[in-house]
Structure formats: C-alpha cells, structure tokens
N, C-alpha and C positions, 0 to 999 in steps of 0.2 A: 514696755518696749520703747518707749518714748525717752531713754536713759539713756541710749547709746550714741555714743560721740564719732561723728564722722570728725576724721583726721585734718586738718589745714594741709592743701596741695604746698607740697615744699617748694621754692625756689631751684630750678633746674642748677647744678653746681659741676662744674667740672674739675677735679683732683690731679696732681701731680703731685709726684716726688723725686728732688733734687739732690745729688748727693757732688760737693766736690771738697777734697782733700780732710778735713775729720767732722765735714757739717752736712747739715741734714735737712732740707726745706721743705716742709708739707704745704703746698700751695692748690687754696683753694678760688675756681673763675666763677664770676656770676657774671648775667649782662646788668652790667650800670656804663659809667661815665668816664674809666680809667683812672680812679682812685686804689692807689696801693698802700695797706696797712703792713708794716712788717712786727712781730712779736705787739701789735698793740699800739704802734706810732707809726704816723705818714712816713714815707718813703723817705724826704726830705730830713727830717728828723733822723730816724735810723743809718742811714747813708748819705752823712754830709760832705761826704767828693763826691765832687761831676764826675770820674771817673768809674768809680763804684756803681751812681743811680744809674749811668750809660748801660755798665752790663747788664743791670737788673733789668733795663727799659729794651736793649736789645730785642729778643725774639718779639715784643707789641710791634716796634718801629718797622723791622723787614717782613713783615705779615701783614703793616697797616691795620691792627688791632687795637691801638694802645686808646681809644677813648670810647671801643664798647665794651670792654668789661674792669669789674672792680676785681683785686685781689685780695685774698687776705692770705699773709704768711707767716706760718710758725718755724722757725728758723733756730736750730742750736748748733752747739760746738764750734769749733774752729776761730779763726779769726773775721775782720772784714771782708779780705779780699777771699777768701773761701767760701765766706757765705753769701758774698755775691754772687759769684759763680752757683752756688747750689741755687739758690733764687731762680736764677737764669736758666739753670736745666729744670727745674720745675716748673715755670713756664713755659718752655718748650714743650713741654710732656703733657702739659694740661691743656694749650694750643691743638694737640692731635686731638684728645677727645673732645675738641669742641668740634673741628672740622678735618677729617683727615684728609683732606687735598692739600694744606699746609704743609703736608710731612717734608715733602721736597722742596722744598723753599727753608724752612725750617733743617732740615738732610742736607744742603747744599751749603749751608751757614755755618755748617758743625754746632749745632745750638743739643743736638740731641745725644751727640757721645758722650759720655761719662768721663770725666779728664781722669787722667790715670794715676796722675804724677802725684806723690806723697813723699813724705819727709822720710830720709833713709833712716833708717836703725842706726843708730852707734854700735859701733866695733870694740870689742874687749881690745885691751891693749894700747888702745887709741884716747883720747880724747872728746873725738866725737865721729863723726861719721866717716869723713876724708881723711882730717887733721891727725900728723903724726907725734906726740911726744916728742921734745926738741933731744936734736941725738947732741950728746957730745963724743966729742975723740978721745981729748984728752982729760 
C-alpha cells in the first residue's frame, strides 16, 4: 500500500475564452507578477505595436490587476488586430472567475461583449462584397 501516489495540489488557474472576428484565444490566469506569454513568446515580442499590447493589457489596467497575475495565451486564426481583441475578451472572461465583483467594471468597459462585426460574404455578380463590376454604357 506504500505505492500509491498522492497527486501534486495543482496551481489554482483561471480559464477564458476569447473569440473576435475569425480568432480564438484560450487564456489561461495564475497568480504571479503580470507576465504575459502569447503562443509561446512574451507579449512584447508577439505584439510589437503599442497599440495592439494597449488592447491586450486593457481589461489588467481598468481592474488594477495587471502585476498579480501571469498569463499564458493560445491564440489562432485571424490576423493582429483580431487576435488582440480575442486576447482581450479572454481576459476579460478569465477576470470574472477569478473575482466576480469585477464584472461591472469589466460590463461597463464593454471588455465582455463579443464584437460581432465580421468580414461580409462576397456577392455573386460582384467582385467582392460592396464593389460593383465597372458598368459600361457604351
């Protein structure tokens, strides 16, 4: 009986997931120091505009969380600005199960809607989605 293995207490973790326009960010919170890994590389690395790291760093900064917890983000599809945005609603989302008194601070920022806006379908006929095939008269 002296074989059996008690389990290692895991690291309490909090999960979200991020979805904006074709990308998909599984974001996972621990408590450390606010180091964020995206796909594997620091934040800085993976999101080299200040504009980009801004929306990722959003929902930390207006909750005053951003230097107790570490992130780690798996992040596909889409482009930059898509999968910063997913980032951003994945931490939002992982924010609530750390503390749900956030939500309205977090609800108030719009951090937790799901943006909706996607790329239109092209139109038969057409070109592309608006654009119309140049008429001629003559």
């Amino acid at each position: 009986m002296s074989d059996i293995k008690i389990p290692e207490p895991k690291i309490p973790q909090h999960l979200g997931t991020g979805r904006r326009k074709t990308s998909v960010a599984r974001v996972r919170l621990a408590a450390g120091t606010g180091k964020i890994v995206i796909n594997g590389r620091p934040l800085e690395n993976y999101f080299p505009l200040e504009n980009l790291r801004g929306t990722v760093m959003q929902p930390l900064a207006v909750t005053g969380t951003a230097d107790k917890f570490d992130a780690h983000v798996n992040v596909r599809g889409g482009g930059p600005s898509g999968q910063a945005g997913a980032v951003r609603h994945g931490l939002a989302r992982a924010l609530i199960t750390v503390d749900a008194n956030l939500r309205p601070i977090l609800k108030a920022e719009g951090l937790l809607t799901r943006d909706p806006r996607m790329k239109e379908r092209k139109k038969y006929g057409q070109p592309g989605a608006r654009k119309r095939f140049q008429y001629s008269k003559r």
